[in-house]
C-alpha positions as CSV (number, residue, x, y, z in Angstrom):
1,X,-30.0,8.1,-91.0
2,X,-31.3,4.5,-89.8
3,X,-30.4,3.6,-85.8
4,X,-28.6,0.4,-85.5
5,X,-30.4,-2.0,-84.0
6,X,-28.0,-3.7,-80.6
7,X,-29.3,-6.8,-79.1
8,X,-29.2,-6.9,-75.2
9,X,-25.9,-7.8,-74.8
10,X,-23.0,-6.9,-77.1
11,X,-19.6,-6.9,-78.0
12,X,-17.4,-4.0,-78.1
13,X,-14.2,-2.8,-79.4
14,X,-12.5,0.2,-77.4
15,X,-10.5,2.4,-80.3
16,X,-8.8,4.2,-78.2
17,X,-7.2,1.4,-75.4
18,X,-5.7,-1.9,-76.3
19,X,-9.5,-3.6,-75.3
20,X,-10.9,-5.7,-78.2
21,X,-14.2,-8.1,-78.1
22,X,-15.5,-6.6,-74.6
23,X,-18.6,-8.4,-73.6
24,X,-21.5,-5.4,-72.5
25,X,-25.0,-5.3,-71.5
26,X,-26.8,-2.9,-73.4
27,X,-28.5,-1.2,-70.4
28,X,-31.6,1.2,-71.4
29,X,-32.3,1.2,-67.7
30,X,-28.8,2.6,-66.8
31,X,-28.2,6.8,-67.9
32,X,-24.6,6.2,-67.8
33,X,-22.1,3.8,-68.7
34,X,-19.5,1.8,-66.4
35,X,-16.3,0.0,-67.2
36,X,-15.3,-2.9,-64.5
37,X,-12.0,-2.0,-63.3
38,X,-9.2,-4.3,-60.8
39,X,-8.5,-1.1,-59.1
40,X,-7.9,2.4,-60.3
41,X,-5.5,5.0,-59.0
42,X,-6.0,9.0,-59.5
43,X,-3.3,11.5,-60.3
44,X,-2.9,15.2,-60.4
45,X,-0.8,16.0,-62.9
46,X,0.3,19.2,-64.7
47,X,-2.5,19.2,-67.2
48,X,-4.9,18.0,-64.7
49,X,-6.6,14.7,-63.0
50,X,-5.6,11.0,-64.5
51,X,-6.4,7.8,-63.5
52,X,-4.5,4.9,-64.0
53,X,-6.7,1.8,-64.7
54,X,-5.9,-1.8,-64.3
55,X,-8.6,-4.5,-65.8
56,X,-8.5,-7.8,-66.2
57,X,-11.2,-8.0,-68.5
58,X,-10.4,-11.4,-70.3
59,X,-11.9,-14.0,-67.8
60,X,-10.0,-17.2,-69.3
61,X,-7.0,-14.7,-68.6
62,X,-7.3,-13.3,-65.5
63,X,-3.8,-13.3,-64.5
64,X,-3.3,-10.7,-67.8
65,X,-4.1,-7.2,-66.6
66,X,-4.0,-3.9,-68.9
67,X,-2.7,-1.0,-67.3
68,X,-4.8,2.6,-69.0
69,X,-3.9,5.9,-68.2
70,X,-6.8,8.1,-69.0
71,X,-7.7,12.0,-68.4
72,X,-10.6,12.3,-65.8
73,X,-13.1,14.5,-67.3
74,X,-14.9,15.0,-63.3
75,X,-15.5,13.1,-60.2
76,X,-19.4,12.1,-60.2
77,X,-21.8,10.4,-57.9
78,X,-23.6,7.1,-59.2
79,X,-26.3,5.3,-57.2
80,X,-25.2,1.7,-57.7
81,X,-27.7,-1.2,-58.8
82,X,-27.6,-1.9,-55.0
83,X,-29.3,1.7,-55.0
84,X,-25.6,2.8,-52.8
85,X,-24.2,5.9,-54.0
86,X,-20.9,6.2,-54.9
87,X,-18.6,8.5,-56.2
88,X,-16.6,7.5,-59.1
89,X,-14.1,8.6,-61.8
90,X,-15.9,9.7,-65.4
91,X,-13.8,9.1,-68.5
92,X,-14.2,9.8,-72.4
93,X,-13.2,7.0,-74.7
94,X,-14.2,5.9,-78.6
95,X,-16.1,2.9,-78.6
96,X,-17.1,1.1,-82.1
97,X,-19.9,-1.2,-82.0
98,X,-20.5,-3.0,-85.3
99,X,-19.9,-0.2,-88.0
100,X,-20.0,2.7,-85.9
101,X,-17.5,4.9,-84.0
102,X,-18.4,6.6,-81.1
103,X,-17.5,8.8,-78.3
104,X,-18.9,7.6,-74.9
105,X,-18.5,9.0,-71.2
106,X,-18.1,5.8,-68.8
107,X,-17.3,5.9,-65.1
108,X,-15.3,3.9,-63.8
109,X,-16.1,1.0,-60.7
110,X,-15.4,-2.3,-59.6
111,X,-18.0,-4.8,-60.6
112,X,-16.2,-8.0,-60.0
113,X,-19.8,-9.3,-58.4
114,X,-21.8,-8.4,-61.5
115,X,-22.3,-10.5,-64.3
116,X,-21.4,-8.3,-67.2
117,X,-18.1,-5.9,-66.7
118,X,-19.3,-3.5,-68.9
119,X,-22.8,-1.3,-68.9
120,X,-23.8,0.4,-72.0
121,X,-26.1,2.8,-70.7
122,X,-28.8,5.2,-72.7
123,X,-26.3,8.5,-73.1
124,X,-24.0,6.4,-75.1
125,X,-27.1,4.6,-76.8
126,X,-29.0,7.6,-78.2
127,X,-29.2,8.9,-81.3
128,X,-27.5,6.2,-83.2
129,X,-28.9,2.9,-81.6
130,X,-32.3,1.1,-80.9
131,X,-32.5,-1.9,-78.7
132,X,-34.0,-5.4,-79.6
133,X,-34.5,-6.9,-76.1
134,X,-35.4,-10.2,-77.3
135,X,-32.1,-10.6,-79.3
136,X,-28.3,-10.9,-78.0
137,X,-25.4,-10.1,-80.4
138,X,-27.0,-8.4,-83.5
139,X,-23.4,-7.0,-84.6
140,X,-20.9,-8.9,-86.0
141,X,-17.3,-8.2,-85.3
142,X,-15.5,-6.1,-88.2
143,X,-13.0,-8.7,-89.9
């Protein structure tokens, strides 16, 4: 099957949490992904770790925050674009870009300083995507 070719930066939908039109950088330098998060809070619960995530992810709304609660899959440690390591919740959700579904690992951070609040990094890139640096927003949104 043909990849689908992603400009550098993207929108994207996230099936699985009420998160539509998300802007993301398309990040072949990055292995992981990362989500941009207010603040997060972990829980153990019966079944076992959650995290409870607020974003604000709309920035001509950022008084409107979403509240997530998500099963942690582990607790990993990220070196940072600062090159800081740090350790960090990592969650599973569907993510559709264009015409295809997918199921991505993200962690989660802060990255109120960073220009994009969402990373797409290679995992979540390969095998179905390749990556036209020169372009921005290859995929249209699904009416």
């Amino acid at each position: 099957m043909p990849r689908l070719v992603l400009g550098w930066k993207e929108y994207i939908d996230f099936v699985d949490w009420p998160l539509r039109h998300v802007k993301a950088k398309i990040d072949t330098g990055a292995r992981t992904s990362a989500l941009d998060v207010l603040s997060y809070e972990l829980n153990e619960t019966a079944a076992g770790l959650t995290t409870t995530l607020r974003l604000a992810l709309d920035s001509r709304r950022p008084d409107h925050v979403e509240e997530i609660v998500t099963p942690v899959l582990k607790m990993v440690v990220v070196r940072n674009s600062s090159g800081i390591c740090e350790q960090r919740p990592l969650v599973e959700t569907t993510l559709r870009l264009g015409p295809i579904l997918k199921r991505v690992r993200l962690t989660i951070t802060n990255r109120a300083n960073m220009r994009f609040r969402m990373i797409l990094g290679r995992k979540a890139l390969e095998e179905d995507f390749l990556v036209d640096v020169g372009k921005k927003y290859l995929l249209r949104r699904k009416k």
